[in-house]
KEMAR-406628 format. One record per residue (C-alpha): residue number from 1; residue in three letters; z, y, x. Coordinates in steps of 0.05 Angstrom, whole numbers, plus 5000, padded with zeros to 4 digits. Last residue first. Layout:
BEGIN
<seq NUM; type ALA; w Z; v Y; u X>
...
This chain:
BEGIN
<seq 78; type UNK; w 5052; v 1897; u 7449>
<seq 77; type UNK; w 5129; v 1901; u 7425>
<seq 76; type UNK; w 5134; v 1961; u 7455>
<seq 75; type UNK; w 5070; v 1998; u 7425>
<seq 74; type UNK; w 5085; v 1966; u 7347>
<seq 73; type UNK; w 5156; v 2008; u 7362>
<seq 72; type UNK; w 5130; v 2067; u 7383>
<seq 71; type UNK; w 5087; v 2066; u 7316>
<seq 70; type UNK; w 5133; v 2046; u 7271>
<seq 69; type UNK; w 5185; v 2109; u 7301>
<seq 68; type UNK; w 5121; v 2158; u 7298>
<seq 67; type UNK; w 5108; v 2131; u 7228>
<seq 66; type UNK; w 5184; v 2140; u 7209>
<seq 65; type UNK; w 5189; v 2216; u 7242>
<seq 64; type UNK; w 5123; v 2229; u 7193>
<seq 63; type UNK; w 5159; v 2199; u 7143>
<seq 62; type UNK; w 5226; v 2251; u 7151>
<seq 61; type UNK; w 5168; v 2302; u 7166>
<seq 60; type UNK; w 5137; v 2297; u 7096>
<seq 59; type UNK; w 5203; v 2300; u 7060>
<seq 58; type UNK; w 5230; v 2362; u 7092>
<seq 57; type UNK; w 5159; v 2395; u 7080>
<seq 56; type UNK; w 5167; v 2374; u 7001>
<seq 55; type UNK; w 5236; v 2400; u 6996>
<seq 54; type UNK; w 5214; v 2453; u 7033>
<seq 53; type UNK; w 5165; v 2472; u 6984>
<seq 52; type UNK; w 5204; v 2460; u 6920>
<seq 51; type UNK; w 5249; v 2503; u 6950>
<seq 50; type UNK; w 5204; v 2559; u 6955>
<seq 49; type UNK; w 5176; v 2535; u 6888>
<seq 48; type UNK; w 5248; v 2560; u 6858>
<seq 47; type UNK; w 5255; v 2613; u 6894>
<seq 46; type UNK; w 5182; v 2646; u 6867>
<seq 45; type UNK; w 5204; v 2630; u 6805>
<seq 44; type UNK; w 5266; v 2663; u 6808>
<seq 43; type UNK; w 5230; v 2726; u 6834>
<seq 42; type UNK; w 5179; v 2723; u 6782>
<seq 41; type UNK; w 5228; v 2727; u 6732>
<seq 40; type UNK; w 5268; v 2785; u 6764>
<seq 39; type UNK; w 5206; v 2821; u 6777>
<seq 38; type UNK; w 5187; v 2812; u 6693>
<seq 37; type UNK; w 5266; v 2836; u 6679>
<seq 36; type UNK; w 5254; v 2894; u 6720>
<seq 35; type UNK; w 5187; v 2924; u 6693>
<seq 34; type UNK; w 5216; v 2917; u 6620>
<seq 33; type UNK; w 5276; v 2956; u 6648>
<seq 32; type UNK; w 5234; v 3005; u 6678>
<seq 31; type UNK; w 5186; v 3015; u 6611>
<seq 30; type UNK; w 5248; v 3021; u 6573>
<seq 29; type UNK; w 5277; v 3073; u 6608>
<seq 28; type UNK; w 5211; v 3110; u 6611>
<seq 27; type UNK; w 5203; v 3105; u 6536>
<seq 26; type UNK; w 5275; v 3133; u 6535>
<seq 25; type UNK; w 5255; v 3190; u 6569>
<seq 24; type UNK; w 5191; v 3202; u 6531>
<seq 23; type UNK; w 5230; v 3205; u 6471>
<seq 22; type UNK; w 5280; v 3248; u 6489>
<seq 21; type UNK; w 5222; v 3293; u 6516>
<seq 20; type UNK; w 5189; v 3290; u 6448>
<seq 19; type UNK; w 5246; v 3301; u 6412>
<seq 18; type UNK; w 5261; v 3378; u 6456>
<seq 17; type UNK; w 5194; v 3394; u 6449>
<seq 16; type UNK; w 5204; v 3394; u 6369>
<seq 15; type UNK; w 5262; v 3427; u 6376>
<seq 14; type UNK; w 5230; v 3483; u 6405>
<seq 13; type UNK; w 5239; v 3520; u 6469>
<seq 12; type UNK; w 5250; v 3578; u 6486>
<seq 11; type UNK; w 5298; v 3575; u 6534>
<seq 10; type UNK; w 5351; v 3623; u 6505>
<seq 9; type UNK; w 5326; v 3598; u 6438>
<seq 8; type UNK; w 5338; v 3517; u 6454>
<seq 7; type UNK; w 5405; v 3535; u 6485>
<seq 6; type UNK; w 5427; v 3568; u 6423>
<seq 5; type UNK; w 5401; v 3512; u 6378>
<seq 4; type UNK; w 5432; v 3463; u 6432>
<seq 3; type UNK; w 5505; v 3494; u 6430>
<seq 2; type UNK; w 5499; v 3493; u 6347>
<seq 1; type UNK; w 5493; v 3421; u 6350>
């Protein structure tokens, strides 16, 4: 403690300043941390109606294939 009250003279500055930078450093920390854990939601999200998606798109052209198939097959037998 003593280390920092000399430091804090040589530099002049107060203790005061010296809380309110702490502070604002761990404000920023939380702020980031708080700004990654939202991204990492929306990321999962976003994967999980990305598959959603091509599940739907993999299940629309699998009955698209089986109307073309009908369809080839109504032509034949005509």
């Amino acid at each position: 403690m003593q280390d920092i009250y000399y430091f804090c003279k040589a530099m002049d500055i107060s203790i005061y300043q010296i809380i309110i930078l702490a502070a604002g450093v761990v404000g920023v920390y939380v702020k980031l941390n708080i700004d990654m854990s939202k991204l990492s939601l929306r990321l999962d999200i976003h994967e999980r109606q990305t598959i959603a998606l091509q599940n739907s798109i993999d299940k629309l052209l699998k009955d698209v294939q089986e109307i073309k198939i009908l369809l080839a097959r109504k032509q034949i037998d005509d």
